[in-house]
Legacy VTK file of the C-alpha trace (Angstrom):
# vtk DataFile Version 3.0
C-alpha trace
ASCII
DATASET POLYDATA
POINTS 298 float
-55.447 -45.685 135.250
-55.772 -41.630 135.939
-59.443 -40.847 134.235
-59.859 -37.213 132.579
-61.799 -34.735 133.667
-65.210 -34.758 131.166
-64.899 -30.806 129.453
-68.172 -28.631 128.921
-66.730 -27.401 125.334
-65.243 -31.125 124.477
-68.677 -32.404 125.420
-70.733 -29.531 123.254
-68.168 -30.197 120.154
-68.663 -33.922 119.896
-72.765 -33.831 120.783
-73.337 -31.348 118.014
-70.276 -31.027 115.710
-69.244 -34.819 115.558
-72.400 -36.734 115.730
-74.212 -34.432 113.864
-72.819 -31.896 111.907
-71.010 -33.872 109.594
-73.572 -35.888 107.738
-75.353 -33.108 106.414
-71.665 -31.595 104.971
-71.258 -35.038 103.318
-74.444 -35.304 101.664
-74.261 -31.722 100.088
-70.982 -32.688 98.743
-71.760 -36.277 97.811
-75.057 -34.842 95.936
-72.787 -32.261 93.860
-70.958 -35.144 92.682
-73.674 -36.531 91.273
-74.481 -33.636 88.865
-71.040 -34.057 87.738
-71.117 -37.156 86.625
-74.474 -36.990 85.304
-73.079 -33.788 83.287
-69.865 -35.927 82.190
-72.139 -38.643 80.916
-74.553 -36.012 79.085
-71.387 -34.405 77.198
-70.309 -38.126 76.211
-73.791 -38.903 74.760
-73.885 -35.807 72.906
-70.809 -36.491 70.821
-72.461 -40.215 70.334
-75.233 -38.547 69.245
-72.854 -36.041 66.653
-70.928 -38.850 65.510
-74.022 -40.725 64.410
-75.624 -37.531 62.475
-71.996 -36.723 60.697
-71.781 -40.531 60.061
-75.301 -40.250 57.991
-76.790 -42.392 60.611
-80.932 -41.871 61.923
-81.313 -41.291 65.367
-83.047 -43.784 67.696
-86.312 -42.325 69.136
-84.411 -41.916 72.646
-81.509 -40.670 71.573
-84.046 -37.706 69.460
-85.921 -37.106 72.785
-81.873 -36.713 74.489
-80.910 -34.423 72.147
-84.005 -32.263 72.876
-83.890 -32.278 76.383
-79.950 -31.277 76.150
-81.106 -28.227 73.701
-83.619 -26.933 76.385
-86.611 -28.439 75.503
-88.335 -29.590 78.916
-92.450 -30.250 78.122
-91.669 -32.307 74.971
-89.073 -34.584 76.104
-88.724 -37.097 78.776
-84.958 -36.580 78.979
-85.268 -33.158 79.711
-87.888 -33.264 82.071
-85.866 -35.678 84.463
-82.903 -33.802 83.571
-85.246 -30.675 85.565
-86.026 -33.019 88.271
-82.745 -33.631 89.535
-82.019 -30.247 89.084
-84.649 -28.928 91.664
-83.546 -32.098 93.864
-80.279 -31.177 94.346
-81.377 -27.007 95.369
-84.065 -28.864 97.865
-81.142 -31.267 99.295
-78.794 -28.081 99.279
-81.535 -26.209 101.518
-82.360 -29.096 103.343
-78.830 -30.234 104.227
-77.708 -26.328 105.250
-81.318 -25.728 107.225
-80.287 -29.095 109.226
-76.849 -27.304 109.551
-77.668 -23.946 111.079
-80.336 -24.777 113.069
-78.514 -27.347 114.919
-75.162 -25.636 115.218
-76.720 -21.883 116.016
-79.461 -22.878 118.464
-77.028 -24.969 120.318
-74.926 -22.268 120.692
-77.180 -19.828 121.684
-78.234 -22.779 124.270
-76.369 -22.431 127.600
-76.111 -26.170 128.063
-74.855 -26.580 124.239
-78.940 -28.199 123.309
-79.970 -27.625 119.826
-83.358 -27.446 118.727
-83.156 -30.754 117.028
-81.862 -32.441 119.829
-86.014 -33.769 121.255
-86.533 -34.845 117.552
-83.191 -37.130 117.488
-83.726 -37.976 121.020
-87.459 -39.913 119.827
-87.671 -43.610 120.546
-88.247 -45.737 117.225
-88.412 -49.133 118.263
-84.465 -50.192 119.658
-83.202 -46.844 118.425
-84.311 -43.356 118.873
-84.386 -41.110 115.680
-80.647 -39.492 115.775
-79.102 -43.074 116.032
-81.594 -44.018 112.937
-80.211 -41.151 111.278
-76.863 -41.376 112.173
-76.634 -44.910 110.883
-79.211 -45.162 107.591
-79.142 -41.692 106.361
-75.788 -41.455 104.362
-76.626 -45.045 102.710
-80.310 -44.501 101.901
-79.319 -41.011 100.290
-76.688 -42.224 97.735
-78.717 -45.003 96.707
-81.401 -42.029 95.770
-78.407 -40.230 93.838
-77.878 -43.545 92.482
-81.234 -43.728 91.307
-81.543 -40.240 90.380
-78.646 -41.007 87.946
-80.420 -43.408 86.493
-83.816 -41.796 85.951
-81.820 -39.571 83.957
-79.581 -41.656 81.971
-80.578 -44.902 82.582
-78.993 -48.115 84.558
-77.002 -48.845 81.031
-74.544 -45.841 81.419
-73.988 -46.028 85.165
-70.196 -46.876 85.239
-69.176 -49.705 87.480
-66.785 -47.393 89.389
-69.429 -44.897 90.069
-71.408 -47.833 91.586
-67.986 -48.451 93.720
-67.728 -44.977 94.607
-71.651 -45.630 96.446
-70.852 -48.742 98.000
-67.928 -47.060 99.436
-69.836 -44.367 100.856
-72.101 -47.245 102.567
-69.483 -49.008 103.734
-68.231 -46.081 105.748
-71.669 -45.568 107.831
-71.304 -49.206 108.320
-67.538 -49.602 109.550
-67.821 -46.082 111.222
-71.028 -47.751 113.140
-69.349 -48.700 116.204
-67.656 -45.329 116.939
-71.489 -43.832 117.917
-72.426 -45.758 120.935
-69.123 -45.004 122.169
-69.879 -40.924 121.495
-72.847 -41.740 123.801
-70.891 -42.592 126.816
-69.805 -38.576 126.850
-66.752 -38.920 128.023
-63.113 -38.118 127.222
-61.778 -41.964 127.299
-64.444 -42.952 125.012
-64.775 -40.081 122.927
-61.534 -40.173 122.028
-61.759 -44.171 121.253
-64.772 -42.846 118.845
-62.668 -40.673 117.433
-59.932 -43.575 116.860
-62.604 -45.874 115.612
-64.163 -43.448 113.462
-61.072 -43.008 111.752
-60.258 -46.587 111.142
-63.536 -46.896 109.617
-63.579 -44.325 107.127
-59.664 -43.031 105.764
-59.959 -46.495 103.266
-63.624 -46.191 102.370
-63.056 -42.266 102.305
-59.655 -42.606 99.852
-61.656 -45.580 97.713
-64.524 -43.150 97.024
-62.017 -40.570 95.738
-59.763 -42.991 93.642
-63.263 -44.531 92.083
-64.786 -41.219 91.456
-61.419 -40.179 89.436
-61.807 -44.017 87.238
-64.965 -43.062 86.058
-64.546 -39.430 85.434
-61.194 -40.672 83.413
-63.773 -43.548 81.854
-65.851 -40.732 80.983
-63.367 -39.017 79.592
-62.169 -42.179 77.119
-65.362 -42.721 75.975
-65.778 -39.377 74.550
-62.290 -39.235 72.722
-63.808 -43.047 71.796
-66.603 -41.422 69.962
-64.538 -38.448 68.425
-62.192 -40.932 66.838
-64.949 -42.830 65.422
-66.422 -39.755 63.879
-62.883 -38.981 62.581
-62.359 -42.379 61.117
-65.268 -42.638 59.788
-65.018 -39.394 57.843
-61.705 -39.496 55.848
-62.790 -35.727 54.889
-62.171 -34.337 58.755
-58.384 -35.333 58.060
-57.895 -34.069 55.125
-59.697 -31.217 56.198
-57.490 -30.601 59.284
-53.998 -32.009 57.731
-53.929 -30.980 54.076
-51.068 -31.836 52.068
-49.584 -34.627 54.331
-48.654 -38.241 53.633
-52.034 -39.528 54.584
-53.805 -37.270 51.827
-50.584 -38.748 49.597
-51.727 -42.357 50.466
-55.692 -42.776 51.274
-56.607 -44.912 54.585
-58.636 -48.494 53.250
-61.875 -48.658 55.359
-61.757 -49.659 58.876
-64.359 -51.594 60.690
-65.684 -50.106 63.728
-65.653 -53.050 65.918
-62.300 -53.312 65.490
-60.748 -50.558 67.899
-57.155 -51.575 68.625
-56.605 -52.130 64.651
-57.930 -48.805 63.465
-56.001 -47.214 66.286
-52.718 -48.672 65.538
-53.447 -47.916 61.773
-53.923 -44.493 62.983
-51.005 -44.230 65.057
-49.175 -45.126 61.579
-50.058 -42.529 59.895
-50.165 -39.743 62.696
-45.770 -41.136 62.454
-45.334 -40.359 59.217
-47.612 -37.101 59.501
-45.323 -35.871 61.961
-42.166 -37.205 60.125
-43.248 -34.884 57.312
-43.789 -32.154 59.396
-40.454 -32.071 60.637
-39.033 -32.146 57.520
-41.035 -29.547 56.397
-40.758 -27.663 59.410
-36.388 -28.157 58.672
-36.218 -27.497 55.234
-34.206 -24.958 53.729
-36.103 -22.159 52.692
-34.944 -19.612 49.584
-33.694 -16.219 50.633
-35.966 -13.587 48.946
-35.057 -11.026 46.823
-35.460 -7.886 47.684
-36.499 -5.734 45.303
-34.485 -2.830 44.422
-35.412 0.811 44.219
-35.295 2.016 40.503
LINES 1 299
298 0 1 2 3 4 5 6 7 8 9 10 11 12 13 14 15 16 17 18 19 20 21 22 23 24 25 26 27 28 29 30 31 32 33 34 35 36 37 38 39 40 41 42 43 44 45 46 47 48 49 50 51 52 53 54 55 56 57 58 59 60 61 62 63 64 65 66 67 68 69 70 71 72 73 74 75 76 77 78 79 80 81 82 83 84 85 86 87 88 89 90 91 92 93 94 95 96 97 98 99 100 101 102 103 104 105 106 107 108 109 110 111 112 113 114 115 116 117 118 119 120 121 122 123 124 125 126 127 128 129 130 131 132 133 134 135 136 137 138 139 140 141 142 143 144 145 146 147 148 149 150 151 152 153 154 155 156 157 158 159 160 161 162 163 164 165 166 167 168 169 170 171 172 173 174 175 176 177 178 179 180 181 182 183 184 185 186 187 188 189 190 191 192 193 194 195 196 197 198 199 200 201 202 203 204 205 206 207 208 209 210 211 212 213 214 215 216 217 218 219 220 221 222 223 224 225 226 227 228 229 230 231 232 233 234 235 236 237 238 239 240 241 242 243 244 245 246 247 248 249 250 251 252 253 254 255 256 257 258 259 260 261 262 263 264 265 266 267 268 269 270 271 272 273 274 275 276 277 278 279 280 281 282 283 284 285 286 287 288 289 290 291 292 293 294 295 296 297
């Protein structure tokens, strides 16, 4: 077997780019998705929240203190208070994350052997491992089980969707499949490198394309929930209908009550009349109309 030559810039590029570089890039993004879904799940619990109050319902005491965080209040409610919290951690992750970012990639640039300023803090023996290996291997996992938690601080376990909690394990699951590809980034050199590389990839495309696919499931079951709530609200309040469709065959023939817990028959009842709503559209819509008459100048 012919063995490569080892490369100066190949070795620079995977010391500091690949075993480095990327975590930080990760954890900004994975972070921003977190205030996403925490701001889909505020927008669902508002219209809860508006559903109840049109529906003549009280609010509970935490659903009040909600309400008040999500109009600005931050010293009088709890909500809003954590809401701040997560706000300021995700600028101090942001400037954490990038500060780890520049200093490692410019100093190790400006270094003639390609050494970053980091590189005696990662290099630090820690029992069996020294501190970049530690870091390598724990820091993705240990960071979106604080988003998890964050989430939860601010919403509460309840509303966590079961697909978000997918999404985290799938980010976990990648630092632990993607494991073996570090010791052989160690070796520094071309044959094993690019077996890292190999292994890396193995490790991560399915965890990587499972995060995304869960992510999308609960935005989407974020997304039900709230039309959920805004058909309740309609239901419940023959009014809105009329209001909206005046003159139609539902105002013709009023809707009987429809329980609440009983989703799939109110929706097909629903569906029913939205039919013969748009049947009388059409014909409306296809009706002959009279030809004016124009009034003639005397």
């Amino acid at each position: 077997m012919i063995k490569s030559q080892d490369n100066e810039k190949r070795d620079w590029f995977y010391n500091n780019v690949c075993s480095k570089i990327i975590i930080p890039l990760s954890a900004i993004e994975n972070r921003g998705v977190i205030d996403e879904m925490m701001s889909q799940q505020e927008k669902s619990r508002v219209i809860g929240c508006l559903g109840k109050l049109i529906d003549g319902q009280e609010l509970t005491a935490e659903e009040e203190d909600f309400m008040k965080g999500v109009m600005g209040s931050r010293l009088g409610s709890r909500y809003g208070f954590t809401k701040q919290v997560n706000s300021a951690l995700t600028a101090v992750f942001m400037l954490f994350h990038l500060g780890v970012l520049f200093a490692d990639f410019i100093t190790a640039v400006r270094h003639p052997d390609g050494k970053s300023v980091l590189d005696p803090l990662f290099k630090t023996s820690v029992g069996l491992m020294d501190v970049g290996l530690i870091y390598k291997l724990f820091y993705r996992p240990a960071l979106e089980v604080l988003n998890i938690g964050t989430f939860a601080m601010q919403h509460g376990w309840k509303n966590i969707s079961r697909y978000f909690l997918l999404a985290a394990w799938n980010v976990i699951g990648r630092s632990v499949t993607s494991a073996p590809a570090l010791p052989l980034w160690n070796l520094n050199t071309t044959n094993t490198d690019t077996m890292a590389t190999l292994v890396d990839s193995a490790g991560t495309t399915g965890h990587d394309q499972s995060t995304f696919e869960n992510l999308e499931k609960a935005a989407r079951q974020s997304d039900i929930e709230k039309a959920l709530l805004l058909l309740y609200i309609f239901v419940s309040n023959p009014s809105l209908w009329s209001q909206a469709f005046p003159n139609t065959a539902t105002e013709q023939e009023p809707l009987p009550p429809l329980p609440t817990d009983d989703f799939s028959g109110f929706l097909s009842q629903r569906l029913d009349r939205v039919a013969n709503d748009m049947e009388l559209f059409t014909q409306m819509k296809y009706a002959s109309q009279p030809t004016p008459v124009r009034e003639t100048a005397v």
